[in-house]
C-alpha positions in Angstrom: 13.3 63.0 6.7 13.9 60.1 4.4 17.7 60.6 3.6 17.8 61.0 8.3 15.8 57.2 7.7 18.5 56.1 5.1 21.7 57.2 7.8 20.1 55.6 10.7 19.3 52.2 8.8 23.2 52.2 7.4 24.3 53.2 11.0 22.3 50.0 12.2 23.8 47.4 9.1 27.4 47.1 10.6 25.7 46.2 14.3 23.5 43.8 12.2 26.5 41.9 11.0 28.3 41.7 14.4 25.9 40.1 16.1 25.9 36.2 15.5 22.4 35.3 15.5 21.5 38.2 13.0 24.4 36.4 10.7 22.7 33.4 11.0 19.3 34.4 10.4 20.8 36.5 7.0 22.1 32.6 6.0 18.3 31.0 6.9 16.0 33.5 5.0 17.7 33.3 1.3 17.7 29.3 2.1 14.0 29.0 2.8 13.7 32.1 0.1 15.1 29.5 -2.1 13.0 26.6 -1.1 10.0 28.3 -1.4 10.3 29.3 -4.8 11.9 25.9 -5.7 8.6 24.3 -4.1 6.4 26.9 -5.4 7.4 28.2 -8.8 9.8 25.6 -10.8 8.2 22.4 -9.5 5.3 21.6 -11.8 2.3 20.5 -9.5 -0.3 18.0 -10.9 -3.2 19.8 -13.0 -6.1 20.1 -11.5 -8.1 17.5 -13.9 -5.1 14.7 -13.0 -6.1 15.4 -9.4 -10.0 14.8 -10.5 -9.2 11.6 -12.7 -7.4 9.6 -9.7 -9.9 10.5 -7.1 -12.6 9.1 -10.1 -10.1 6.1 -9.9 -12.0 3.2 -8.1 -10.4 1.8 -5.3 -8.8 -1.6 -6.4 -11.1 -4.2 -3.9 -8.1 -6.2 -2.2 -6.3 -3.4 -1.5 -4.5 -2.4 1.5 -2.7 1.0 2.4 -4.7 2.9 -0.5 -2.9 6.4 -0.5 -3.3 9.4 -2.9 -0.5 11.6 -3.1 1.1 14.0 -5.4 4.7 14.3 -7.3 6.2 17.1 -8.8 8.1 17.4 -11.8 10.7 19.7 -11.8 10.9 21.9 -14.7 14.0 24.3 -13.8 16.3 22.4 -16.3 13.7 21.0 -18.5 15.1 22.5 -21.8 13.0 20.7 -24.2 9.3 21.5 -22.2 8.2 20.8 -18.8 6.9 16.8 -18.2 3.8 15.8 -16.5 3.5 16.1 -12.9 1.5 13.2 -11.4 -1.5 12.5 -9.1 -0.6 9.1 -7.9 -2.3 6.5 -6.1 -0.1 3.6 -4.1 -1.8 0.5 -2.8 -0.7 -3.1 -1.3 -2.7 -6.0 -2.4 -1.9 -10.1 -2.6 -3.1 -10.4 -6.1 -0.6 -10.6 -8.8 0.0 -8.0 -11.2 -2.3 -9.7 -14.1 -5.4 -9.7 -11.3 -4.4 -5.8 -10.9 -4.1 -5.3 -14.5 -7.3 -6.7 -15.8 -9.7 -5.1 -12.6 -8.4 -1.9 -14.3 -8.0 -2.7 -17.8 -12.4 -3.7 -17.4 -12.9 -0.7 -14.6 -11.4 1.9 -17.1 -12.8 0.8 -20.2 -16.4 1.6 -18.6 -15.5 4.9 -18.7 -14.0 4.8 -22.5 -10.5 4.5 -21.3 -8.0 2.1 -22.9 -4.3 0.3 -23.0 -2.5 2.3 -25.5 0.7 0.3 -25.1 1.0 -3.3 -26.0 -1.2 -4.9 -23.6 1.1 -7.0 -21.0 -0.3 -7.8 -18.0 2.5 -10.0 -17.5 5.1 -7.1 -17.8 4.3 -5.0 -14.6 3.8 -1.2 -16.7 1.0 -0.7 -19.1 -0.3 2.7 -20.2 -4.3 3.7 -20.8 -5.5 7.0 -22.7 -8.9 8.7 -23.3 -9.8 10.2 -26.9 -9.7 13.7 -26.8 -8.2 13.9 -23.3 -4.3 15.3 -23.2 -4.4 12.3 -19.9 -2.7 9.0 -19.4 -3.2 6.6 -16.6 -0.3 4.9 -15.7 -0.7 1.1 -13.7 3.1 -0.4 -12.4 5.1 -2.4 -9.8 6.4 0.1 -7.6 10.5 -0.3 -8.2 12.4 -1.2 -5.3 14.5 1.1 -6.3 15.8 2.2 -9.6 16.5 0.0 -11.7 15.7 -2.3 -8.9 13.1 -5.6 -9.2 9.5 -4.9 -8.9 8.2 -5.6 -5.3 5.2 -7.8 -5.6 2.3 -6.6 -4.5 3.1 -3.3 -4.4 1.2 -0.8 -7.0 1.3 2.4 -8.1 -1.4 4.6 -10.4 0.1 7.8 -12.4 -2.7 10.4 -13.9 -0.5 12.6 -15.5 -2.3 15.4 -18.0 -0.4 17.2 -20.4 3.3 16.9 -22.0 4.3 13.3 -20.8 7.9 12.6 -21.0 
């Protein structure tokens, strides 16, 4: 009964192949196959403590636009150990970077968080830490692009826990 199952299925393969459509769908299924497990299994998703930090992130007051979202990091070539994957937190506002700065650099201290790089509030990029937490907070200029100027008024929030590279 089987090996009659195995000639009618090699009997059907050739009629598979002639048809156009079937061709096509043959071509669509390893794509998606192949975005699926690119999405799914070698792009490194935030941790699930970087996603609890930024929604503990207060809500910078003259904000507009606040949006959380998520980037991956990508891990497939990552020879020397996967990076962070972010939680990150865009917002508009009119204040200048050093307003920005210095709401956060006070809002995070609160909680025992502090600027681990040399404090610049001038600079547009400053990094704060937690003892005993693997976690950094990240507070920049969005780029226009890389390498590109710093678009006033536009700010970005990184939580990344783990290996940062």
């Amino acid at each position: 009964m089987l090996f009659e199952n195995f000639i009618i299925i090699i009997k059907f393969v050739p009629s598979i192949f002639s048809n156009k459509l079937a061709r096509l769908f043959l071509v669509i299924i390893p794509i998606f196959l192949l975005f699926y497990v690119g999405n799914n299994l070698i792009l490194k998703k935030p941790t699930a403590e970087a996603k609890e930090i930024a929604k503990y992130i207060r809500e910078y007051p003259n904000s507009k636009n606040w949006k959380y979202s998520e980037e991956k990091s990508s891990c497939l070539f990552a020879f020397d150990g996967c990076g962070a994957a972010y939680a990150e937190l865009n917002f508009e506002s009119t204040d200048s970077y050093k307003e920005v700065y210095s709401f956060y650099s006070q809002d995070l201290a609160k909680d025992s968080w502090e600027n681990t790089d040399a404090p610049n509030p001038d600079e547009g990029a400053n990094r704060f830490t937690k003892s005993g937490l693997d976690c950094s907070i990240y507070l920049n200029n969005q780029l226009e692009n890389s390498g590109g100027a710093p678009i006033q008024g536009n700010y970005k929030l990184y939580v990344g826990c783990g290996p940062i590279r």
